[in-house]
N, C-alpha and C positions, 0 to 999 in steps of 0.2 A: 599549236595542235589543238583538235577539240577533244574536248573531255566526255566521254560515254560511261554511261552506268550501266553495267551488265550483270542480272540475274545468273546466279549459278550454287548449285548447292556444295554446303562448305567442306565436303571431302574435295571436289575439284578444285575448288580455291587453295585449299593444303598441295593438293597435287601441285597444283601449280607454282606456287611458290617456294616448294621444294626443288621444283626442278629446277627453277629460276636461281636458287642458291648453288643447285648441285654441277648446273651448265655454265655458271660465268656472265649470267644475264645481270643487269642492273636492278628489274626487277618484273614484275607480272605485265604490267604494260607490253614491253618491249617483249615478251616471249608471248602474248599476245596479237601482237602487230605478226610478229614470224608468222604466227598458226594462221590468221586471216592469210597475209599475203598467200602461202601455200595453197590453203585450203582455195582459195578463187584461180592460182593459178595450176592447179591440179588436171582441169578439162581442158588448159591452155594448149596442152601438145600440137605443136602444128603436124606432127607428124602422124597422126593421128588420126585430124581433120578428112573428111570426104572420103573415108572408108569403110567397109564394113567390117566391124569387129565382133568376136565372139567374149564374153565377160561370164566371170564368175563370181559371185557376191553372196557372203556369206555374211550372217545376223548372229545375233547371242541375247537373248532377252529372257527374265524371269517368269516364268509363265503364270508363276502363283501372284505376282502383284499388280498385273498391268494385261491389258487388253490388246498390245504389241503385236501377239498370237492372229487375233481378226483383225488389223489394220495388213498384216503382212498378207493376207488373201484377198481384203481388195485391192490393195494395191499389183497386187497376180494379176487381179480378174479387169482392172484399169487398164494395164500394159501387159497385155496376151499378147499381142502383136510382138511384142519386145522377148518379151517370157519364157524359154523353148521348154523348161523344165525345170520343176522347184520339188524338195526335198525337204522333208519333213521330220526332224531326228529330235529324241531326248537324251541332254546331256547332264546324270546325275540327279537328280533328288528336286530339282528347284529350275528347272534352267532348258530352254528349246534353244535350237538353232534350223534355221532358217538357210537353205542352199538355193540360190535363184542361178542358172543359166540363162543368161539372154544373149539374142542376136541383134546386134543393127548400127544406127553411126552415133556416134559419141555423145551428140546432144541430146540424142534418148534415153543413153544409159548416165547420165549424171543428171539427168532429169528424177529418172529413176531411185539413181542413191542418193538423190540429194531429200527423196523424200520419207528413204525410207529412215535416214539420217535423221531426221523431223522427226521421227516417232520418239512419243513420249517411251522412254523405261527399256529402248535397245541399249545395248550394255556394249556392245562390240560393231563394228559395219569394215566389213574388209572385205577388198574387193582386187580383181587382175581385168585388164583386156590383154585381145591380141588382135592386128589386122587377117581377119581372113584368108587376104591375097599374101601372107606370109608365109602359108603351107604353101604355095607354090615352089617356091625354094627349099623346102625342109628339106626336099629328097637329095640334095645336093650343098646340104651344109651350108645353106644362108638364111635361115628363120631368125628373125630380129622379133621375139616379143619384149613385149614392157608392161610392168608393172606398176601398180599405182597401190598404197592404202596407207591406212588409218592407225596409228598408234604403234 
């Protein structure tokens, strides 16, 4: 196997290697290897693939330390097309959150989170789709959504 060096600050590193103790894992590597594979096959869904979905995507970032705030409005004003509607809330003393609705296929919306995920000092990125043509069924008790997120 190749050996990678990975920048991270040392509360995640403790996360990590707590978990790594508290799940059974041998040690950070391997609950590392998990989190990659997941995380790339996360957009994998074939079922997924060539439909239009509706997604909700919610942020948590500190507003007083980081500029999170104006990355989360270009990135709106980048992907309007995608965008249907975004929400703007303070949560407590220190702390915004971010509510983005968007419309469209898959590879736009994890385009999307995968960069809002890139942002420096979001604290949280949690996110749902659902296919569209899955309301078609609701009225008769077959709506199949699925969920996806982070942490």
């Amino acid at each position: 196997m190749t050996v990678v060096s990975v920048s991270m600050p040392e509360s995640l590193l403790n996360r990590l290697d707590e978990f790594a103790d508290e799940h059974g894992y041998t040690g950070r590597s391997e609950v590392v290897r998990e989190a990659s594979r997941n995380l790339l096959g996360e957009f994998e869904d074939k079922r997924l693939e060539d439909r239009r979905l509706i997604g909700v995507i919610t942020v948590l970032f500190n507003y007083e330390t980081s500029a999170a705030e104006q990355r989360m409005m270009q990135l709106r004003h980048e992907h309007e097309g995608l965008v249907t509607s975004n929400v703007h809330n303070h949560v407590g003393d220190h702390y915004c959150m971010e509510l983005f609705i968007v419309e469209g296929q898959l590879d736009e919306i994890s385009t999307f989170v995968g960069k809002i995920r890139a942002t420096k000092d979001t604290l949280s990125v949690d996110y749902s789709v659902i296919p569209v043509d899955d309301f078609d069924g609701a009225l008769d008790g077959h709506s199949h959504g699925h969920d996806h997120g982070e942490e």
